[in-house]
GUKOLPA-844390 format. One record per residue: residue in one letter; y, z, x of N, C-alpha, C, O, CB in turn. Coordinates in pm, whole numbers, padded with zeros to 5 digits, always signed. Atoms other than C-alpha are relative to their C-alpha. Glycine has a CB too. Example, Ala and Ser with C-alpha at 12.3 -4.5 7.8 and 13.67 -1.06 7.14 Angstrom:
<recs>
A-00119+00000+00089-00450+00780+01230+00120+00000+00090+00118+00066+00194+00003+00125-00099 S-00119-00006-00082-00106+00714+01367+00109+00073-00077+00220+00090-00026+00046-00142+00041 
</recs>
This chain:
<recs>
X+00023+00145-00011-01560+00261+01017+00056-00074-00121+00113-00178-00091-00149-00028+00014 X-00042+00059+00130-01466+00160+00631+00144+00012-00023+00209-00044-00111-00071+00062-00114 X-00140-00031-00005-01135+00291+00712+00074-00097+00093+00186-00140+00063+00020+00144+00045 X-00044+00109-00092-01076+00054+01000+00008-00175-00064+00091-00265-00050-00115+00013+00126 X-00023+00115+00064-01199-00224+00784+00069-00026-00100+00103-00143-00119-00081-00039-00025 X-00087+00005+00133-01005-00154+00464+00160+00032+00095+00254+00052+00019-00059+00154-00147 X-00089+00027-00105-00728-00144+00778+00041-00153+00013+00155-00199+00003-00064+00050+00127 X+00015+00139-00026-00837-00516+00845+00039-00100-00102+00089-00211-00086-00126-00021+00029 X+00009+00110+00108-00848-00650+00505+00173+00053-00046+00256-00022-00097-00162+00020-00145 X-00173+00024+00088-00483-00501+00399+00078-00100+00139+00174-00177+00134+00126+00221-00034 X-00062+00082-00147-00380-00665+00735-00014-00139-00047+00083-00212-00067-00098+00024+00165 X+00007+00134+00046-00541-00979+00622+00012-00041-00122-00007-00160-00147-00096-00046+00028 X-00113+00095+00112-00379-01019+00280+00132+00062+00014+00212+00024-00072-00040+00009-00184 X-00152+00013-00024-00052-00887+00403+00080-00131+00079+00195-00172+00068+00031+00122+00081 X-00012+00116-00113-00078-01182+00682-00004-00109-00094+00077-00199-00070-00126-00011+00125 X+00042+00123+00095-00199-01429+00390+00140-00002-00072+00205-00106-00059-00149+00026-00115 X-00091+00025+00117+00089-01348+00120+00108-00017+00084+00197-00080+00027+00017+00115-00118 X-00159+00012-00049+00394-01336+00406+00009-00167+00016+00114-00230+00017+00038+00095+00173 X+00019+00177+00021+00237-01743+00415+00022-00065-00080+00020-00188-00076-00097-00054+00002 X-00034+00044+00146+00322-01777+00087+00149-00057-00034+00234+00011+00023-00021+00128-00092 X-00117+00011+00016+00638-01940-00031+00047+00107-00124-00027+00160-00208+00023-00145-00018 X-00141+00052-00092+00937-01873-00052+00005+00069+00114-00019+00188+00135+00148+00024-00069 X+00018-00027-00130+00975-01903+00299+00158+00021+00033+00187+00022+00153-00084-00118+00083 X-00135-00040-00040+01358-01827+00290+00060+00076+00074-00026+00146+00127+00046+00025-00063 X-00063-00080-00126+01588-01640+00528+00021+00130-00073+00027+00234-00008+00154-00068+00075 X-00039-00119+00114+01661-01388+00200-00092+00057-00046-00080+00174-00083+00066-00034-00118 X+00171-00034-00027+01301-01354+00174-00034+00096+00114-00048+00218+00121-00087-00141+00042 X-00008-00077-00125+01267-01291+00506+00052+00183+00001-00012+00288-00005+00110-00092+00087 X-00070-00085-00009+01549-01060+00526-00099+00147-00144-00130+00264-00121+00171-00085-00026 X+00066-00123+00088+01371-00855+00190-00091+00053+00083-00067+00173+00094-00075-00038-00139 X+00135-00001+00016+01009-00848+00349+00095+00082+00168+00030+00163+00234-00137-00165-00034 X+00020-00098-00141+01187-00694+00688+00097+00114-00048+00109+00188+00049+00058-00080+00175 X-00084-00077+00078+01435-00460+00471-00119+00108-00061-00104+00231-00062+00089-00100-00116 X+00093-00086+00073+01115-00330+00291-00095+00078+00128-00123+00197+00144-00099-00104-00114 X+00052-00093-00145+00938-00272+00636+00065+00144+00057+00023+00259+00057+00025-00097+00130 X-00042-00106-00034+01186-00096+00782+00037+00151-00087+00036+00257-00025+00087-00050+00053 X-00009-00099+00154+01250+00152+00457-00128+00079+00002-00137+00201+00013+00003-00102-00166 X+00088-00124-00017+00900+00233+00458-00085+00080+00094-00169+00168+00076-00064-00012-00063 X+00041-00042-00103+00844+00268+00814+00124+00143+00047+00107+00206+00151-00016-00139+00097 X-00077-00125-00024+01151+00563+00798-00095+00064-00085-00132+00171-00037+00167+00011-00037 X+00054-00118+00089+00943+00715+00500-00145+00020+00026-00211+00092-00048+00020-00028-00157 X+00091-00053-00043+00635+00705+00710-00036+00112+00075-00151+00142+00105-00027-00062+00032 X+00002-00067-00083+00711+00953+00900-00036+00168-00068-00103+00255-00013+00127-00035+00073 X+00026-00162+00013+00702+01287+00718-00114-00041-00160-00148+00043-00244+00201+00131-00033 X+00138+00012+00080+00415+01093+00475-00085+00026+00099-00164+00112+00061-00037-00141-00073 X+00139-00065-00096+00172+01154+00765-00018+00117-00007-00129+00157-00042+00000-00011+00148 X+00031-00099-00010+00250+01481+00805-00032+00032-00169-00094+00132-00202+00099+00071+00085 X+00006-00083+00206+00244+01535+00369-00203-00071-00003-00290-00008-00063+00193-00157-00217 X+00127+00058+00010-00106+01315+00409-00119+00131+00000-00218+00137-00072-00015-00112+00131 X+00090-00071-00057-00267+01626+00579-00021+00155-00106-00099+00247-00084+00055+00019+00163 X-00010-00106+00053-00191+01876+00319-00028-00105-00156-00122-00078-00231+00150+00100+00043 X+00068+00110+00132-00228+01588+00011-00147-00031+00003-00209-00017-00103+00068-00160+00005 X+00112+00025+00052-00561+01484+00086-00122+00092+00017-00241+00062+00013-00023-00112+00040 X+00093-00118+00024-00716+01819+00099+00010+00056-00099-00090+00100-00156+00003+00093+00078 X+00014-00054+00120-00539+01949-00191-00046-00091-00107-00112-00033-00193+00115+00055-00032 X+00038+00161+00107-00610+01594-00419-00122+00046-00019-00168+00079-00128-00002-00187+00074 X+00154+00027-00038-00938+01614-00302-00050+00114-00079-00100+00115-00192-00048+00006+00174 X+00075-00148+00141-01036+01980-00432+00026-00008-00106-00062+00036-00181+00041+00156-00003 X+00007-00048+00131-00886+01961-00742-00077-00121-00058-00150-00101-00155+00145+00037-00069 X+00062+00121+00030-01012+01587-00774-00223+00029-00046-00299-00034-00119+00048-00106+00174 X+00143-00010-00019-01401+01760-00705+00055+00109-00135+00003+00084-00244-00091+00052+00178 X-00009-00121+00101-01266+02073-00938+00009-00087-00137-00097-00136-00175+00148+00115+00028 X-00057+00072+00142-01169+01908-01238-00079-00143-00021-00034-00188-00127+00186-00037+00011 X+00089+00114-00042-01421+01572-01172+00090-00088-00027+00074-00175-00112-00138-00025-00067 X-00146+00125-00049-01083+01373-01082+00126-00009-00142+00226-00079-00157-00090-00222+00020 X-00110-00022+00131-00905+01482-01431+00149+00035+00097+00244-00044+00102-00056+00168-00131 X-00140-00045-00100-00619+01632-01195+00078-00082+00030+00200-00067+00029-00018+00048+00128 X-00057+00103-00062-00560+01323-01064+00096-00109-00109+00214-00134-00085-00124-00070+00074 X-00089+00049+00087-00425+01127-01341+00134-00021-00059+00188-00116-00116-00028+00021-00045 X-00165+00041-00025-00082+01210-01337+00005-00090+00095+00079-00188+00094+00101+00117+00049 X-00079+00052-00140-00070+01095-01024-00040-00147+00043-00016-00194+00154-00041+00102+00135 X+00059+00144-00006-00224+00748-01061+00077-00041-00096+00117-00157-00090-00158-00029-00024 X-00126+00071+00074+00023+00728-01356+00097-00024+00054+00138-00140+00049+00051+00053-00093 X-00057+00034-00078+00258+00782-01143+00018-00135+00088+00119-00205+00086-00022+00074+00037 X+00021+00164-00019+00136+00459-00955+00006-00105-00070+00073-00207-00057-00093-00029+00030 X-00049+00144+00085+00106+00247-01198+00106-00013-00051+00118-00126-00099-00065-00036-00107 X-00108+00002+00035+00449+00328-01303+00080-00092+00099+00143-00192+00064+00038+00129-00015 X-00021+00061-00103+00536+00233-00944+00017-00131+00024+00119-00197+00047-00066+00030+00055 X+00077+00117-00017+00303-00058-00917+00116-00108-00094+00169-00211-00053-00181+00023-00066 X-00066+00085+00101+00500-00178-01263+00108-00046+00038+00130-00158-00008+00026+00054-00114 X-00119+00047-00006+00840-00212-01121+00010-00076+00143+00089-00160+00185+00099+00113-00024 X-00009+00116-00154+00750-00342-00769-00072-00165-00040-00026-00272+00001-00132+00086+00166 X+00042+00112+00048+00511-00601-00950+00079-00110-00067+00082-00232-00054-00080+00033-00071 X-00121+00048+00103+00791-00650-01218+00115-00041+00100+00184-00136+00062+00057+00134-00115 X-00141+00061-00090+01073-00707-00932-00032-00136+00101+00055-00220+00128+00062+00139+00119 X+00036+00101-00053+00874-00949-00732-00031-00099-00086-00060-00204-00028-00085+00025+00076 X+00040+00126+00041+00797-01180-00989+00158-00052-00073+00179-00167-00111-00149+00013-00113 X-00108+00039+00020+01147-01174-01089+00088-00080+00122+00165-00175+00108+00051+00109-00048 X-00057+00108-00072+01247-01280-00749-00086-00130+00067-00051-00202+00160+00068+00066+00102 X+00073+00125-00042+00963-01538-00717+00054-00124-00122+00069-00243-00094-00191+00034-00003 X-00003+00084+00103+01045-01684-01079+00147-00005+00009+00189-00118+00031-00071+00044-00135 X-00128+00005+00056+01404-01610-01137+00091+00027+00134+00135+00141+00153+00018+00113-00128 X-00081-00019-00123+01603-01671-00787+00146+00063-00025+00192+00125+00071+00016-00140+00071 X-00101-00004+00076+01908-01608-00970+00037+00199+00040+00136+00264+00071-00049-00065-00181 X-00012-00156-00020+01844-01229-00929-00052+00082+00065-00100+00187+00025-00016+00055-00076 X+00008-00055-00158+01790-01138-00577+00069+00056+00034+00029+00113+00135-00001-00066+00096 X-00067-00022-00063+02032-01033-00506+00083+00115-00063+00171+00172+00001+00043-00104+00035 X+00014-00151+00097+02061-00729-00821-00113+00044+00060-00084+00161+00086-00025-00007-00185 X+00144-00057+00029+01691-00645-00749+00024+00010+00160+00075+00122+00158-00150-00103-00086 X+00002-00017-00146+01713-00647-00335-00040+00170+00047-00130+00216+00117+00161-00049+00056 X-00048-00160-00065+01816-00262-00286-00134+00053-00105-00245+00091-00070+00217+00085-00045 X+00156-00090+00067+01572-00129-00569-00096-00074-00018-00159-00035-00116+00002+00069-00146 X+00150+00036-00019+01280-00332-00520-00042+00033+00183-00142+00100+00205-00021-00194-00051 X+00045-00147-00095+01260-00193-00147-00003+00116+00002-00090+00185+00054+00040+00021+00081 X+00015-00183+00038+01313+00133-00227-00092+00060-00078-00140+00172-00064+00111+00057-00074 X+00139-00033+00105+01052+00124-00517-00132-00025+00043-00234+00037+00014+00000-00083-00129 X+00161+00065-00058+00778-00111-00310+00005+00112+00138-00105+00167+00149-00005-00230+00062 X+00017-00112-00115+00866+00159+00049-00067+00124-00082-00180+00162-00053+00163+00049+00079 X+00062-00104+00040+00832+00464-00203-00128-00008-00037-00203+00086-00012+00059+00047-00084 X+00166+00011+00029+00484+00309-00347-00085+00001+00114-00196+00053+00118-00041-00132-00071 X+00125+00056-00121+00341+00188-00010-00004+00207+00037-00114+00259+00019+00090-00168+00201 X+00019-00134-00070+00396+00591+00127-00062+00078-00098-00138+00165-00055+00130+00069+00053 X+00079-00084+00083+00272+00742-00206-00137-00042+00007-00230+00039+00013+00045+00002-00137 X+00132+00008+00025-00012+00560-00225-00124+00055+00160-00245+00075+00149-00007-00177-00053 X+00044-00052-00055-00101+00676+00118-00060+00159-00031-00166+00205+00010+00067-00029+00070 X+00025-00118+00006-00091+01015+00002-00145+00015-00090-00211+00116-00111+00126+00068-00052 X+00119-00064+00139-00376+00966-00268-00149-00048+00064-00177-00142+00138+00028-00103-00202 X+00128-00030-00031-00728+01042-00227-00088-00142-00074-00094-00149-00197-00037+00166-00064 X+00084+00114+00072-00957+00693-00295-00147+00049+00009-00221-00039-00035+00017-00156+00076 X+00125-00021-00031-01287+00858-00219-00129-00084-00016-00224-00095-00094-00014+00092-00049 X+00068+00128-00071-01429+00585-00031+00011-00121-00066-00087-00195-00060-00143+00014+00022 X-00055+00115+00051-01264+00313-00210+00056-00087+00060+00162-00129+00012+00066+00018-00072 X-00090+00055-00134-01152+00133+00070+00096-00146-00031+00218-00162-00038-00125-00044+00138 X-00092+00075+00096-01068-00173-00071+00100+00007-00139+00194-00072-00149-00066-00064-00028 X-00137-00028+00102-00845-00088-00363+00067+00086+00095+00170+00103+00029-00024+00085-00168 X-00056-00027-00035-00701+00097-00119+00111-00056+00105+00230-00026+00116-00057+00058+00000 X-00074+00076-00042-00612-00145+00114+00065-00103-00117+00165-00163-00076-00070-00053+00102 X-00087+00073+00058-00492-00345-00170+00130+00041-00066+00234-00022-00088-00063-00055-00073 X-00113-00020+00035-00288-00158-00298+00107+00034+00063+00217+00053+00013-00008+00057-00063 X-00115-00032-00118-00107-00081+00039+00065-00142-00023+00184-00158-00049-00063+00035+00186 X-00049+00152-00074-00079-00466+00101+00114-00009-00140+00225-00060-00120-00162-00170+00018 X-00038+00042+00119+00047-00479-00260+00194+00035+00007+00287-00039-00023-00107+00094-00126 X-00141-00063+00010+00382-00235-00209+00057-00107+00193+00159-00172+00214-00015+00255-00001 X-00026+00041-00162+00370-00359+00223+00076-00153-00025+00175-00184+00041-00176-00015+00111 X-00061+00118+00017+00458-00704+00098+00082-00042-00096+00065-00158-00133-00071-00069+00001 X-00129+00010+00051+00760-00690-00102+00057-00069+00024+00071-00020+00137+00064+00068+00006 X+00011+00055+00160+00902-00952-00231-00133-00077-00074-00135-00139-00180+00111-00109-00013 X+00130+00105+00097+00536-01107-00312-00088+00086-00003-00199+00049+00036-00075-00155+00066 X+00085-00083+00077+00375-00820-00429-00025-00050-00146-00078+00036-00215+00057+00137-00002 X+00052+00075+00097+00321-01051-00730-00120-00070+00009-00215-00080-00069+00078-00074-00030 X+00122+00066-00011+00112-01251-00560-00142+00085+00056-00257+00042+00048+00034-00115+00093 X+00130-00084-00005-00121-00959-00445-00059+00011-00099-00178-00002-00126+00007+00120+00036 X+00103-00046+00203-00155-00867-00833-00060-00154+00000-00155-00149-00078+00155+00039-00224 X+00110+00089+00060-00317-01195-00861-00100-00056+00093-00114-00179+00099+00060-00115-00069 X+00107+00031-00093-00592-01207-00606-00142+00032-00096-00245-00036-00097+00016+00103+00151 X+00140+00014+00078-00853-01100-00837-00014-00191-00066-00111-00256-00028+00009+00143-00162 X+00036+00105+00080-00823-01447-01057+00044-00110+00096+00015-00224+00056+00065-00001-00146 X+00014+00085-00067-00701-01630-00721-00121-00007+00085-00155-00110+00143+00097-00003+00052 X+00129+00028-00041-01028-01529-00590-00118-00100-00071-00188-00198-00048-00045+00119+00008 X+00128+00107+00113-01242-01630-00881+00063-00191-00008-00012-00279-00050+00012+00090-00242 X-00001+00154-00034-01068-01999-00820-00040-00039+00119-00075-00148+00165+00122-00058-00008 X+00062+00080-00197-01161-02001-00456-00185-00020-00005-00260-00092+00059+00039+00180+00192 X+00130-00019+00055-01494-01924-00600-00040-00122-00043-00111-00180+00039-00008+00097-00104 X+00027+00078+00057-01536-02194-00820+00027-00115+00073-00072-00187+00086+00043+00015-00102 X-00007+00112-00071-01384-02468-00615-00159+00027+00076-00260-00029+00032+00151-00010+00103 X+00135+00014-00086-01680-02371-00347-00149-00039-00068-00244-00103-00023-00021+00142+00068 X+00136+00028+00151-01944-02372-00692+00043-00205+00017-00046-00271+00072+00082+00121-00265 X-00033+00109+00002-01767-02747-00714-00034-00072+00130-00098-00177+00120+00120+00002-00036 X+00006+00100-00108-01774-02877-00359-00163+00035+00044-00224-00058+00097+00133+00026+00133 X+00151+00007-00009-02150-02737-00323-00099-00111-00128-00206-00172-00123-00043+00174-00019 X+00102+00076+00087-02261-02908-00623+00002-00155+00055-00097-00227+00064+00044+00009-00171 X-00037+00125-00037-02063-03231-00490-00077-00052+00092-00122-00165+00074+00118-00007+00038 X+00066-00026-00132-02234-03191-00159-00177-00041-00012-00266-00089+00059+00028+00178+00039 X+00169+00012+00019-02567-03206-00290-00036-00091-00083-00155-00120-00094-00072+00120-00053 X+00063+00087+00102-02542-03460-00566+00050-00146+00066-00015-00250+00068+00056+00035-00171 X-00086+00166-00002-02279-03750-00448-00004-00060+00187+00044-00167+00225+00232+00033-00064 X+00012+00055-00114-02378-03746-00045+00101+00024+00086+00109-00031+00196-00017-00117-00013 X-00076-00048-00110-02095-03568+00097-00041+00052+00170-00138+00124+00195+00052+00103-00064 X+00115-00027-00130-02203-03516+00450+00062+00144+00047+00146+00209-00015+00002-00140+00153 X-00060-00153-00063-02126-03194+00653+00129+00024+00005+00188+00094-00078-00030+00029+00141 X-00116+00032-00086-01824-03263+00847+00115+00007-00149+00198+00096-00169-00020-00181+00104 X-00059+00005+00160-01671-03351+00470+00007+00122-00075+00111+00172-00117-00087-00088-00093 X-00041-00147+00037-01775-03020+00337+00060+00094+00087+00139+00176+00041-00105+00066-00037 X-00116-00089-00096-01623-02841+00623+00112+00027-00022+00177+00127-00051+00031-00042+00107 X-00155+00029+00036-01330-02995+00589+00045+00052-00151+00120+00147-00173+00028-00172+00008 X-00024-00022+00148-01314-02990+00206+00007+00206-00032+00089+00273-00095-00165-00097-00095 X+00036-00165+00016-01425-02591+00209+00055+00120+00094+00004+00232+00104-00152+00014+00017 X-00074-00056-00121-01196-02457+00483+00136+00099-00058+00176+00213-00036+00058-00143+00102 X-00112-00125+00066-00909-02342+00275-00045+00071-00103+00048+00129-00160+00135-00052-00062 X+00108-00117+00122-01156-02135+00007-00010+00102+00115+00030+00218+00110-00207-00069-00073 X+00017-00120-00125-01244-01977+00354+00084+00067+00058+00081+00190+00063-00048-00036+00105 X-00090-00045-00078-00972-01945+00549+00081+00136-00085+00118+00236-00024+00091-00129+00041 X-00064-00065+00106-00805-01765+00188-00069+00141+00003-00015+00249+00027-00014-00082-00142 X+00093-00108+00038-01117-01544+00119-00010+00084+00163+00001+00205+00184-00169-00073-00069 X+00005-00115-00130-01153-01449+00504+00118+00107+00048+00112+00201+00127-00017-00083+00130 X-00151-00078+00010-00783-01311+00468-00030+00147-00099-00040+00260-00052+00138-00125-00093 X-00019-00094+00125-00801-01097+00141-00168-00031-00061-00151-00085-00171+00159-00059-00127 X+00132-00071+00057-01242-01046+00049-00128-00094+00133-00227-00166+00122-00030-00053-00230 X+00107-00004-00128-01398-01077+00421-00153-00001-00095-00240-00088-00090+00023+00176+00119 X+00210-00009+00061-01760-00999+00218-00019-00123-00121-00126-00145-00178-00059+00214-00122 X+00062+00149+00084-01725-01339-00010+00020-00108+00120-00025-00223+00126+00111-00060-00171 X-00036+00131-00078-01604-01521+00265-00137-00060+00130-00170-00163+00188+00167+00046+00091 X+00148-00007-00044-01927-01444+00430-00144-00015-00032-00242-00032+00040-00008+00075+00024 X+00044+00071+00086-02099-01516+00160+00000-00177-00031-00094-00251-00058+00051+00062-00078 X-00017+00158-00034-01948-01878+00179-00076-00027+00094-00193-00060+00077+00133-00052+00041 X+00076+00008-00108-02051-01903+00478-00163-00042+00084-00214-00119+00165+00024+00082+00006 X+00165+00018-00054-02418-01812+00499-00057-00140-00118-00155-00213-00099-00119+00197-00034 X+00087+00093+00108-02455-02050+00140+00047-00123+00084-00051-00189+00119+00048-00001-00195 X-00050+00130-00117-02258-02345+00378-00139-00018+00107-00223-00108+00107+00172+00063+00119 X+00123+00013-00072-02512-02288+00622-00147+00019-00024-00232+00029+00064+00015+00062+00079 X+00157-00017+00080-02836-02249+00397+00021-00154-00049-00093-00199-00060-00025+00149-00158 X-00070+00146+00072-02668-02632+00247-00067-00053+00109-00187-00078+00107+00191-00039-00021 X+00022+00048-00087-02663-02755+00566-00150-00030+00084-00198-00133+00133+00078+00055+00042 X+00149+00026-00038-03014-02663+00680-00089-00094-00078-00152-00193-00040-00070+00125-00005 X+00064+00059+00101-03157-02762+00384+00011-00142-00012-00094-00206-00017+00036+00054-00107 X-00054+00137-00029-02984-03101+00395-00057-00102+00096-00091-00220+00085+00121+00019+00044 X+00050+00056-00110-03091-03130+00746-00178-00050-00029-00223-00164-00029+00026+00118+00121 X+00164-00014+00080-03484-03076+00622-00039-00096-00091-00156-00129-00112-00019+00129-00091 X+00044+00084+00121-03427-03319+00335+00005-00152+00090-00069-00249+00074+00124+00015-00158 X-00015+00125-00051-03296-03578+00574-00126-00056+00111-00165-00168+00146+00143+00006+00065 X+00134+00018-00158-03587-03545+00869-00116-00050-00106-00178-00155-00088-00071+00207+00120 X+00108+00030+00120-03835-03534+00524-00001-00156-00016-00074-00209-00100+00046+00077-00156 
</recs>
């Protein structure tokens, strides 16, 4: 079941960041260049999956996950140059067109390695870090979902306080609090549900103050 949903949530910030600008045809062309690349090198990662996450796994329990450490260096080595190539072609357009061939080849080889590694029950960092290599060229903007969360956060801290002090009515916070949601229900389903129930604890409460 946690596997289906950490399924859902790389789905829904791979769907969120391809919304992201730049919406270009060279863009494009990267983000279906990187697909197809690591949908050839999916093929004999499934079968390496079945023999990786049994051996990971024992030595991961043998060694209490010391074993593993190369191999997460390994990633972040990864992580560094797919992170490092996408923000070069988000910031510096200029050099798209050097970085094209080895930033798919580096973000396909990450998305299939990181399949291979054992998260034991980490589901989310796991889907993130798929979505992270899956969406090449804006695997930049995955690395910054932690501190674009904590702003979706705070706006909602802001439009609740607004809500309750200056007479915003419902319909207003709806509106106003829709893209915090729509963001968070993409990439951290369990805050966005959180919004949610505090929206509708507002609302009651509101209602209660107004009948009072």
């Amino acid at each position: 079941m946690r596997n289906s949903q950490a399924n859902q949530l790389r789905e829904g910030i791979e769907d969120w960041a391809t919304e992201q600008p730049p919406l270009d045809g060279f863009t494009t062309f990267a983000s279906v260049a990187n697909k197809i690349v690591g949908g050839i090198l999916s093929w004999p990662t499934v079968i390496m999956m079945l023999v990786s996450t049994l051996v990971l796994g024992i030595l991961s329990m043998l060694t209490f996950r010391i074993a593993l450490l190369p191999f997460i260096g390994i990633l972040w080595l990864l992580n560094i140059v797919t992170v490092g190539t996408s923000w070069l072609w988000l910031n510096v357009p200029i050099s798209r067109i050097l970085i094209l061939l080895p930033g798919v080849i580096f973000a396909a080889v990450q998305s299939n390695y990181t399949a291979l590694l054992p998260y034991f029950g980490d589901w989310d960092s796991r889907a993130e870090d798929l979505a992270r290599a899956g969406v090449w060229p804006r695997s930049y903007l995955v690395q910054q979902l932690p501190q674009r969360r904590r702003e979706a956060l705070v706006e909602w801290e802001h439009l609740k306080e607004k809500f309750t002090q200056s007479g915003m009515t419902s319909e207003e916070l709806i509106s106003a609090s829709l893209p915090v949601w729509n963001f968070l229900s993409l990439t951290a389903p369990d805050l966005a549900e959180i919004v949610q129930d505090e929206y509708s604890a507002l609302v009651e409460d509101k209602k209660d103050s107004d009948d009072f």
